[in-house]
N, C-alpha and C positions, 0 to 999 in steps of 0.2 A: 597628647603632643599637639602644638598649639605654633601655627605658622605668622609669627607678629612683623612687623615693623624692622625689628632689631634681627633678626634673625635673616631675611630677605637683605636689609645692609650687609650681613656678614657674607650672605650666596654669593652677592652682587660682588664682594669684595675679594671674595675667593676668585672669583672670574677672571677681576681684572687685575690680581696679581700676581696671577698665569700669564694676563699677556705680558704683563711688567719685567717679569721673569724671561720669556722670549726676549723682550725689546733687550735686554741687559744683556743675555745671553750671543743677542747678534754683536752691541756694540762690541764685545769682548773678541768676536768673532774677525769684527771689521778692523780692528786696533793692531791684532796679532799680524791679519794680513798685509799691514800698512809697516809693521816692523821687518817685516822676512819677503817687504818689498813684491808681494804678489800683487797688487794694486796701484794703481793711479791716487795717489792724494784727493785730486780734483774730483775724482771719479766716487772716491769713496767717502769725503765730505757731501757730496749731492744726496749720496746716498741715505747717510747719518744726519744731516740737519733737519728733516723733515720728520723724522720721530722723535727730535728731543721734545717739541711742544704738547705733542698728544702723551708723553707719556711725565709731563707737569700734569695736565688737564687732569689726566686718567686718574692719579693723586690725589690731587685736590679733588675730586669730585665725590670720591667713592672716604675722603677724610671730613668733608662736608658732609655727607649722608651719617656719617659717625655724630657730629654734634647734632644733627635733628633728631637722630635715636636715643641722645645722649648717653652715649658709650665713653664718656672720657678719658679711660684709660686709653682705649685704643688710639684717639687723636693725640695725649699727651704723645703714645708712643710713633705717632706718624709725623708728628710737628717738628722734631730737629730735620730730616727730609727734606721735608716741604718749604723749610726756613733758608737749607742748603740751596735746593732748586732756587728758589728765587733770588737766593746772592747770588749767585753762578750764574743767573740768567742777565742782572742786571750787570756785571764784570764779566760780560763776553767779549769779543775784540765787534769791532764795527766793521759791517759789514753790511749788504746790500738785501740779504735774506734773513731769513728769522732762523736762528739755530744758533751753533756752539763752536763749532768748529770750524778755522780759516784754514784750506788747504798750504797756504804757505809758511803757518807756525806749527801745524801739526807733527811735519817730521822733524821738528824738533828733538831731541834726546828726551827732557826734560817733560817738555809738553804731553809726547808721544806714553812716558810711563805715569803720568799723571791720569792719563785719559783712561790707560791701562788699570792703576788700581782703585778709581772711580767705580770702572766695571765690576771690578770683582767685590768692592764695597755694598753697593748695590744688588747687585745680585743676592749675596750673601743677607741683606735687609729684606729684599724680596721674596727670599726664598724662608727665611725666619718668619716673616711677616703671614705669607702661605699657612705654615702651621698652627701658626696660633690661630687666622679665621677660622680655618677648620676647627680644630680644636674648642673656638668661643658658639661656632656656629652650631655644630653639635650639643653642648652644652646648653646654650639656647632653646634648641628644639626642643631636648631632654627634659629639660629644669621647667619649661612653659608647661 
């Protein structure tokens, strides 16, 4: 059993899409709360803008360690994501902070269920995503 390169991307990957999974799991958290009116919009925009960039970052970085291991499948399978993130990021509304969400379109109907099945999209990519590194990572370790 042989600890390489590719196998350390997959630990690493496994980590952070545990956190990924959190971060998803709060947004869905934060969304719900903003539909059944427990929150302040403004309050909970402050709250949500600040973890959209870290978790582009957290993405790309650990989909970047995939092409220096050269694991390709795993980036093919990370790169529609990653392609999303950054449309999404560049067709955000204008605003004075770095994030996604303006508290005065968010209660939106429209807005508000978009944000809604982003969440669970994600999550759902996140939480698939989880198995297979496991799954590759062990494999890895196994197969070396």
């Amino acid at each position: 059993m042989a600890f390489t390169f590719v196998a350390a991307c997959y630990i690493l990957a496994l980590i952070l899409s545990a956190v990924l999974i959190f971060f998803a799991i709060f947004h869905i958290i934060a969304f719900d709360e903003l539909k059944t009116d427990y929150k302040n919009p403004i309050d909970q925009c402050n709250s949500l803008n600040p973890l959209v960039l870290p978790e582009y970052v957290l993405h790309i970085f650990f989909t970047v360690l995939f092409v220096f291991a050269m694991q390709f499948t795993t980036v093919i399978l990370n790169l529609p994501l990653i392609v999303y993130h950054i449309r999404r990021y560049q067709c955000r509304p204008v605003m004075s902070a770095p994030g996604l969400y303006d508290p005065t379109t968010i209660m939106n109907a429209d807005q508000l269920n978009r944000a809604m099945r982003e969440g669970w999209i994600k999550l759902a990519f996140y939480l698939i995503s989880f198995f297979y590194y496991l799954y590759s990572m062990i494999y890895e370790l196994v197969s070396s």
